[in-house]
Each structure stands twice: as C-alpha cells, then as structure tokens.
C-alpha positions as CSV (number, residue, x, y, z in Angstrom):
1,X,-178.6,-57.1,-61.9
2,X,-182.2,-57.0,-61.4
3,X,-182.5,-53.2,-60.8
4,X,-180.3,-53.0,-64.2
5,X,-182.7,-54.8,-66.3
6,X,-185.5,-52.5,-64.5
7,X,-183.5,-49.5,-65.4
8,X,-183.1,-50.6,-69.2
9,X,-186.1,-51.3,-69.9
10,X,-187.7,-48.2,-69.4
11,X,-184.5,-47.0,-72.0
12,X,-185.6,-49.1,-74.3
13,X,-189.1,-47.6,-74.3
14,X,-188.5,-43.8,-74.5
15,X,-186.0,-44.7,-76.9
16,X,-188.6,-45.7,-79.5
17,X,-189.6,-43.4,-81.7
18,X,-193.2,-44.6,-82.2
19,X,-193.6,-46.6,-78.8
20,X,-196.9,-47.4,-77.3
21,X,-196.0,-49.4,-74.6
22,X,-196.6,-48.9,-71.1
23,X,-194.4,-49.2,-67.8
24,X,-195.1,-52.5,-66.0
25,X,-194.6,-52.1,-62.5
26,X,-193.5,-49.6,-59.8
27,X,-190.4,-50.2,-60.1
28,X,-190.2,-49.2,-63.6
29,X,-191.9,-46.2,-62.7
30,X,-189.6,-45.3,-59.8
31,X,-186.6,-45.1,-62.6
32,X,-188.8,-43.3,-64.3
33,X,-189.8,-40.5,-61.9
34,X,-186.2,-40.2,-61.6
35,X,-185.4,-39.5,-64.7
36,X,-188.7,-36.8,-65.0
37,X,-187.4,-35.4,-61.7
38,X,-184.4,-34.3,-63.0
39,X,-185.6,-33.1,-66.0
40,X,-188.2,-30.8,-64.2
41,X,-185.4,-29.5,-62.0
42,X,-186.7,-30.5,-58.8
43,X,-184.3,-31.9,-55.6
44,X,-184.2,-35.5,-55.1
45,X,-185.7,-36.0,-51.5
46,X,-185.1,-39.4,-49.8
47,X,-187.4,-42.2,-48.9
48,X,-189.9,-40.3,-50.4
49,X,-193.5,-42.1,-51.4
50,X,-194.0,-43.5,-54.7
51,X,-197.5,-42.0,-55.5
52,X,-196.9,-39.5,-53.4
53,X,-193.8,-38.5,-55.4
54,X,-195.6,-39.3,-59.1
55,X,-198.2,-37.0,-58.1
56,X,-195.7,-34.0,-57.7
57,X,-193.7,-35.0,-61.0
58,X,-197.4,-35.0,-62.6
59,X,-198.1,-31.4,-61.6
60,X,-194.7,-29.9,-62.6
61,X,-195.1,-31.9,-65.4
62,X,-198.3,-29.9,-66.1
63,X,-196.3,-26.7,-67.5
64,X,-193.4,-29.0,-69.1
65,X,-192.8,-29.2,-72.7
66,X,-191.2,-32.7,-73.6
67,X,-187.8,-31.6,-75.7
68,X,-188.0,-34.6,-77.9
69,X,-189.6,-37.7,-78.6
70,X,-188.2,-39.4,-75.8
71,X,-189.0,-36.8,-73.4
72,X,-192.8,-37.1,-74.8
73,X,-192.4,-41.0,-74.2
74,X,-191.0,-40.6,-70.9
75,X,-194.1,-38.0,-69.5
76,X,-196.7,-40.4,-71.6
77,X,-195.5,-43.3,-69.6
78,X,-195.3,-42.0,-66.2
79,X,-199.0,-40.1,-66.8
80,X,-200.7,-43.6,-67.8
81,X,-199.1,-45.8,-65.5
82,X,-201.6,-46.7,-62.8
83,X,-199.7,-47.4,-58.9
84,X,-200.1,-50.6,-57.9
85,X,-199.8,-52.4,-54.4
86,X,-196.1,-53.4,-54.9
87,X,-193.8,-51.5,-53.3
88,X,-190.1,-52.5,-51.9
89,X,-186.9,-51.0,-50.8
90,X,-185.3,-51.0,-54.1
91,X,-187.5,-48.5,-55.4
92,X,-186.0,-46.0,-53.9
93,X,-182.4,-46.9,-55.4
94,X,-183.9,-46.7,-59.3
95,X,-185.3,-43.1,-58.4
96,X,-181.6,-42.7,-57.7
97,X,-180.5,-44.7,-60.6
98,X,-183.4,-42.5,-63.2
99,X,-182.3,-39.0,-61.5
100,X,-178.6,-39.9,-61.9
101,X,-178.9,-41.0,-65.3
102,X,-179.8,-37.6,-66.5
C-alpha cells in the first residue's frame, strides 16, 4: 500500500500542468527513474544503485526532448531532486513499478 501511494504521487505531479513541486524522497525518485528509463529506451538492470542509476538517466536525458508537459515535469523533477541518505529495498520494486508503468 505504501509503495502505491509512493507511486501516485509522483502521477499526480507530472500530471499537473503547471506543477512546481518537487519529489520528496528516494523513493519517489526510484518510480521516477523508472518511468524516465523507459522513456529513454534504456534496459532495466537489477539491484542497480540509486545515484548511480539517476546519473545515467540524467545523461541520456541530456539529448531527450520531453514529448509533453508531463514528460517536461517528469525530467524537471528527477534533474532537481537532490539524493539523500535513505535508501531501502523497496526502491528497487518502484523502479520496477515506474518502468512498468510506461
């Protein structure tokens, strides 16, 4: 249920036209990432490290050009969020969850 609220939020926000929120924790960003991932066309590795794994997103990212508004949301949120020291096994699950979504 948890990891469903996580998931949903970061919905909500790229779903805004005019958002100018920001993602609040890793976890939010994992979904994220997943999401981007798929979009980007890249292979979903496993157990793969957070910043390690928002630092490759950010660099294909670099020659990416957002379809849509919520495309634009979804690369402005990962691009400011800054990692913090939380990090747990259900992480990896919302990558899953974001690139499955897509």
């Amino acid at each position: 249920m948890i990891l469903d609220l996580v998931c949903e939020a970061v919905e909500i926000k790229i779903h805004f036209e005019n958002f100018t929120g920001v993602i609040q924790s890793n976890f939010e960003l994992g979904y994220a990432i997943g999401k981007m991932k798929k979009k980007l066309g890249m292979k979903l590795e496993k157990e793969e490290e957070l910043a390690l794994l928002k630092d490759k997103v950010e660099k294909q990212m670099e020659s990416y050009t957002p379809r849509d508004f919520i495309e634009e949301n979804l690369v402005k949120l990962i691009r400011e969020y800054r990692m913090q020291e939380q990090f747990g096994s259900e992480i990896s699950e919302l990558i899953q969850r974001g690139y499955d979504s897509e």
